[in-house]
Residue frames relative to the residue before (quaternion, step in Angstrom):
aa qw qx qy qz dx dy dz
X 1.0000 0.0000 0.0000 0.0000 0.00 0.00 0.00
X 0.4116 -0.7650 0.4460 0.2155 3.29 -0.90 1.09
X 0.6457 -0.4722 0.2755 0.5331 3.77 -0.71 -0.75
X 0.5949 0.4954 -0.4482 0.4470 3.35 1.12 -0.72
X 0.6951 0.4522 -0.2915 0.4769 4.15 0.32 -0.69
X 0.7641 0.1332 -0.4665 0.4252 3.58 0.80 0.59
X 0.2163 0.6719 -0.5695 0.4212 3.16 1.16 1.12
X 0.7521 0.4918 -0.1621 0.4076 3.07 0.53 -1.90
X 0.5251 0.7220 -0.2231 0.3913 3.41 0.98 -0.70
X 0.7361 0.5063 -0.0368 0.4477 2.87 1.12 -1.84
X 0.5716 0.6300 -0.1935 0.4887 3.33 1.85 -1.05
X 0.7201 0.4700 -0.2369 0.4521 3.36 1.06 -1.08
X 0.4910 0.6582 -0.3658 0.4381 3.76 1.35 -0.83
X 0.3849 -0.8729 0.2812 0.1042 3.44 -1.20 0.34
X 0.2391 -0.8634 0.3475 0.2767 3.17 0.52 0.87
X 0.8304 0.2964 -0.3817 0.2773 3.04 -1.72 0.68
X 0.8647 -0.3163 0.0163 0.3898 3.63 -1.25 0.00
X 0.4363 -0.5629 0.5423 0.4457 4.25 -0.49 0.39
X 0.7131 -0.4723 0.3829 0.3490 3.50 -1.44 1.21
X 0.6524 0.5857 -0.1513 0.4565 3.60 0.62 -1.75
X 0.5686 0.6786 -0.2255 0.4065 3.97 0.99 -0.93
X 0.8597 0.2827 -0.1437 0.4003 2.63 0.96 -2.13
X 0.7457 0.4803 -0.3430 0.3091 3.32 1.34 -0.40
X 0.5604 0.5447 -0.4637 0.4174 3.55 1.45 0.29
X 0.5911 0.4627 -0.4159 0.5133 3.32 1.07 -0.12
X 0.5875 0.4356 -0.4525 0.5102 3.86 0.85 0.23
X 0.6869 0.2904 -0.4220 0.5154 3.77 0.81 -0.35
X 0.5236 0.5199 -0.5123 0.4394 3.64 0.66 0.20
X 0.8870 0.1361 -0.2815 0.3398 3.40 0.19 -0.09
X 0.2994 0.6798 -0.4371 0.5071 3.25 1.73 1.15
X 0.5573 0.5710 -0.2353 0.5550 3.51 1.81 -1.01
X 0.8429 0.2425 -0.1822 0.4445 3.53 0.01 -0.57
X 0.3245 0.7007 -0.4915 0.4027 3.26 1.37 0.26
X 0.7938 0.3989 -0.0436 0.4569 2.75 0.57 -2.25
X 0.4667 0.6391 -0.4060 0.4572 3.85 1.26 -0.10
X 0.5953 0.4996 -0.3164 0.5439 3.85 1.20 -1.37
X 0.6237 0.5536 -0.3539 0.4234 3.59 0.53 -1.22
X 0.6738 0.3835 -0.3231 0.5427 3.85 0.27 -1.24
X 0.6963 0.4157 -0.4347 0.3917 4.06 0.13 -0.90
X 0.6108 0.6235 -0.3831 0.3024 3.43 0.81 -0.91
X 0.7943 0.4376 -0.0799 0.4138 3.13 0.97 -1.77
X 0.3768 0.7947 -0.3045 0.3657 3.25 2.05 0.01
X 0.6158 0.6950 0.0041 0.3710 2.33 1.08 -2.49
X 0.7148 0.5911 -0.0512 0.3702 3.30 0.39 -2.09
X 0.6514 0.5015 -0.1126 0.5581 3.27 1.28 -1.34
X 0.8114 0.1771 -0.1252 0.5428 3.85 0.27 -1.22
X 0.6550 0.4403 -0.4974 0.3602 3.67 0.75 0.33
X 0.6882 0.5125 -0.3053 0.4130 3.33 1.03 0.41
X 0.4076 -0.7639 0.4779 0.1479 3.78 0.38 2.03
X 0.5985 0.6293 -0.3864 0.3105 3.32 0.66 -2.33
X 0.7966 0.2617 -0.2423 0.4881 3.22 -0.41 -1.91
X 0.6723 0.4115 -0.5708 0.2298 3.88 -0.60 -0.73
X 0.6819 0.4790 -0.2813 0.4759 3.61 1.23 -1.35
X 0.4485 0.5259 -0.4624 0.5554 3.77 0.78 0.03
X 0.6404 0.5885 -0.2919 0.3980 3.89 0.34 -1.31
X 0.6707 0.5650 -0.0730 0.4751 3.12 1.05 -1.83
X 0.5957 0.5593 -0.2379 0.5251 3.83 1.04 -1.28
X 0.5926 0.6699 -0.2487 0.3718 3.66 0.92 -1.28
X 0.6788 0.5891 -0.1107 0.4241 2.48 0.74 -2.37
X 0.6827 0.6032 -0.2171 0.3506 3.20 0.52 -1.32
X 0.6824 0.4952 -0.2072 0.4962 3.41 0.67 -1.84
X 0.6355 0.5936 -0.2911 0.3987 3.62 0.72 -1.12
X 0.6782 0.5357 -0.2822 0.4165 3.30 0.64 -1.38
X 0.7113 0.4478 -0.2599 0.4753 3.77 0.96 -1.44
X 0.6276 0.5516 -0.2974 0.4619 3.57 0.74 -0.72
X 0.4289 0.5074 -0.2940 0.6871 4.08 1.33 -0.56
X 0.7689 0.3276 -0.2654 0.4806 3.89 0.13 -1.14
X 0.6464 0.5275 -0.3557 0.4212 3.44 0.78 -0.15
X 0.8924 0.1208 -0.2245 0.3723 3.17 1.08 -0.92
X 0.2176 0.5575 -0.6345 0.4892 3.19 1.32 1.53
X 0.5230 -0.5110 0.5776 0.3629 4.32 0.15 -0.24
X 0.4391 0.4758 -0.6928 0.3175 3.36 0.04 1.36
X 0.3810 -0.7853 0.4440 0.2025 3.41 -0.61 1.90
X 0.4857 0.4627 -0.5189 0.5298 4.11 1.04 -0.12
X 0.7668 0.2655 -0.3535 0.4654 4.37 -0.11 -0.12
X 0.7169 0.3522 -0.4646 0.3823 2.95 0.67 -0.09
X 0.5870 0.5562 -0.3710 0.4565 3.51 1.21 0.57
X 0.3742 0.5981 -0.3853 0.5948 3.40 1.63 -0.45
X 0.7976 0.4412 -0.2304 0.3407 3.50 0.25 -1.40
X 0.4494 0.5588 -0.3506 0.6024 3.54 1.50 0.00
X 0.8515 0.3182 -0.1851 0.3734 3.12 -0.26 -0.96
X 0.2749 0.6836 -0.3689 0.5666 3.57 1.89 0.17
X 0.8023 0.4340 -0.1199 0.3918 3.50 0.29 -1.50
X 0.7186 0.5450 -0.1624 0.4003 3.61 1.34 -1.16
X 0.8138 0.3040 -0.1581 0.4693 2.39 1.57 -0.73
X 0.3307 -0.7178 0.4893 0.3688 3.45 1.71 -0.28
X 0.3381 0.6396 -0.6277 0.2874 3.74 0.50 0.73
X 0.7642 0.2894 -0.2631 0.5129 4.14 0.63 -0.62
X 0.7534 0.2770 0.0583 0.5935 3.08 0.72 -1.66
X 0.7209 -0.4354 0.4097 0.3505 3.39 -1.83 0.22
X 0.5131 -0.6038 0.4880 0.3660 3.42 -1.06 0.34
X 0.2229 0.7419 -0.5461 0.3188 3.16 -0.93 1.20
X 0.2462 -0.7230 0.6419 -0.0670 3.65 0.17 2.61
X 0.5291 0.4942 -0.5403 0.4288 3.73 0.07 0.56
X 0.8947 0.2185 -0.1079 0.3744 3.21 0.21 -1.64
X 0.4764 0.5523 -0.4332 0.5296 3.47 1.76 0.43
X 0.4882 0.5140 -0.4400 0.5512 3.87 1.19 -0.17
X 0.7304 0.3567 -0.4014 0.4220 3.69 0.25 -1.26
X 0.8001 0.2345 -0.3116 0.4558 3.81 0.32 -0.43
X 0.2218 0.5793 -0.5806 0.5274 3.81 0.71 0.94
X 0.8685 0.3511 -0.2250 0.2680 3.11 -0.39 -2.03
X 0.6321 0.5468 -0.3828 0.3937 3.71 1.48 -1.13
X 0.5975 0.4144 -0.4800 0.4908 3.88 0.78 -0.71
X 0.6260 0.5368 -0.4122 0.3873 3.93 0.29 -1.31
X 0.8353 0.4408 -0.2395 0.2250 3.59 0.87 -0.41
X 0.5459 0.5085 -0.2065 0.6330 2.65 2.42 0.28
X 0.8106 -0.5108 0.1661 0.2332 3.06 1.72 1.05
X 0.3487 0.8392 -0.2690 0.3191 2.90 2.40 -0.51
X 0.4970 -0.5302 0.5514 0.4097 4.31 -0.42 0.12
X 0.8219 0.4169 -0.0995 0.3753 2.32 -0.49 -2.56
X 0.7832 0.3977 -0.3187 0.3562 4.19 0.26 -0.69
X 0.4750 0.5819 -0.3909 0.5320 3.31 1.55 -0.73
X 0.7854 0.2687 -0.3188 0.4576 3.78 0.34 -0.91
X 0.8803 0.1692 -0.3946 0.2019 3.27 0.39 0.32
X 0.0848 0.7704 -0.4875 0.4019 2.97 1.50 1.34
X 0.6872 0.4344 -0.1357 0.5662 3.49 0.91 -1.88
X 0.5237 0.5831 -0.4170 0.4603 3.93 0.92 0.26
X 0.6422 0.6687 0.0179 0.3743 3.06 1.42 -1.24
X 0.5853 0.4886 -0.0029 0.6471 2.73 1.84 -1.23
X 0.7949 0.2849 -0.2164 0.4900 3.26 0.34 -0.98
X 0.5747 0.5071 -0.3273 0.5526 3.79 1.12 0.10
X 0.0595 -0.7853 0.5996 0.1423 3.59 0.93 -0.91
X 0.2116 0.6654 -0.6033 0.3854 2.83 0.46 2.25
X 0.8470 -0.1203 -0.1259 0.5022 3.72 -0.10 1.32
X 0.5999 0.4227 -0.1989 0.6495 3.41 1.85 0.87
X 0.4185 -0.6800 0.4650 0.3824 3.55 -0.52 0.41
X 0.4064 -0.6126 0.4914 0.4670 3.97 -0.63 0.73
X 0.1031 -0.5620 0.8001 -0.1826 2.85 -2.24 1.30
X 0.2513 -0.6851 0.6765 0.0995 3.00 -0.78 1.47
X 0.7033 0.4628 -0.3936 0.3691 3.64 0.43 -1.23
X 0.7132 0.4226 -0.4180 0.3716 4.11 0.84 -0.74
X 0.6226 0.4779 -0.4353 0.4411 3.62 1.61 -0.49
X 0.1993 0.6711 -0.5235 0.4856 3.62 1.09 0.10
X 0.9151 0.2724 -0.0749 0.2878 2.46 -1.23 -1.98
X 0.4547 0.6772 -0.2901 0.5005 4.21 1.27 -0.29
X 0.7320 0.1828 -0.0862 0.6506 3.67 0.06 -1.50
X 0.5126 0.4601 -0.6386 0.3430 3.94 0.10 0.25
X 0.5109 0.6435 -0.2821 0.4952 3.63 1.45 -1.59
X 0.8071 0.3001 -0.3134 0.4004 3.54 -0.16 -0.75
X 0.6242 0.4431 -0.3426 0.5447 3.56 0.68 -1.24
X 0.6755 0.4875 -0.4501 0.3216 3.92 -0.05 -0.22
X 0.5253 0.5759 -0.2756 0.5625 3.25 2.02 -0.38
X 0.6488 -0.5157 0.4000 0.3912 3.81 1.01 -0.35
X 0.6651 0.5054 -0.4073 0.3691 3.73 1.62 -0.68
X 0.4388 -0.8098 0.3739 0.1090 2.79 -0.96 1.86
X 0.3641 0.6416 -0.4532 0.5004 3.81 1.84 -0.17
X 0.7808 0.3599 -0.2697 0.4337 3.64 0.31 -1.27
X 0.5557 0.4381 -0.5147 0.4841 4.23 0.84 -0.01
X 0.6123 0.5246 -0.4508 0.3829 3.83 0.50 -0.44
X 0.7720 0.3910 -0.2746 0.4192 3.31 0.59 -1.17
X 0.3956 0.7155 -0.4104 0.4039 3.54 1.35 -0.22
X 0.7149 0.5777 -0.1335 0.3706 3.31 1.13 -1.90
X 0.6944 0.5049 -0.1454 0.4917 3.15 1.06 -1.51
X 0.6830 0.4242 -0.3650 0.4694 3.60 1.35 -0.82
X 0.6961 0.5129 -0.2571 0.4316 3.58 0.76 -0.64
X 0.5134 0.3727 -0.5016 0.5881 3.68 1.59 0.17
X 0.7389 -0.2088 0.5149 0.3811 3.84 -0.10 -0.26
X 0.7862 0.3310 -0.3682 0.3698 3.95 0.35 -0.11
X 0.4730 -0.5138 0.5667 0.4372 3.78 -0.94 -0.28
């Protein structure tokens, strides 16, 4: 072959990329597209404490509230004091009495004394010395020493 026929030769050859080239380099950057996407959404997901520990907080509240209303008298005092204070739920001295009164009735200390707190404050109950009496006698007979003080103070004449 002379020069002019691998000129020609050269003319006929095709230029640019092989068919097969162009389309792995199109799933190559379909791949790392969708790689940025996953890191992004990675990222997005574990850089954010708030919500998981919010998730977790939920998780939590849910779990004791279930324990409350299976009759475990320690959640269902948690769940009182939820209400009294408005730390989970809405304030509401009714429905912290009704779940006060269910642990206090299974004998609970800590709910018995502050059932009778409840009482003697006439906070979702009309005030009653004689039931906040009869409340911190229940606990203090248990040893809680919060509920002999207020016994003391209620039987001199004070709240």
């Amino acid at each position: 072959m002379d020069v002019k026929g691998v000129a020609e030769q050269a003319g006929k050859r095709k230029t640019g990329w092989p068919r097969w080239a162009k389309w792995s380099a199109i799933a190559a950057g379909l791949f790392l597209c969708l790689l940025a996407l996953a890191v992004v959404l990675i990222v997005e997901v574990a850089s954010d404490p708030e919500k998981e520990a919010l998730n977790e907080e939920d998780r939590i509240h849910q779990e004791i509230q279930n324990q409350a209303e299976a009759g475990d008298a320690h959640a269902q005092d948690i769940v009182g004091g939820w209400y009294e204070l408005s730390i989970v739920r809405a304030l509401d001295y009714a429905e912290a009495v009704k779940w006060y009164r269910l642990a206090a009735d299974q004998g609970y200390a800590v709910a018995q004394f502050h059932l009778g707190r409840m009482y003697a404050e006439g906070k979702g109950v009309e005030q009653d010395r004689a039931q906040a009496a009869m409340w911190f006698r229940k606990a203090a007979d248990q040893g809680y020493a919060e509920a002999k003080q207020r016994l003391k103070l209620l039987e001199a004449g004070q709240n």
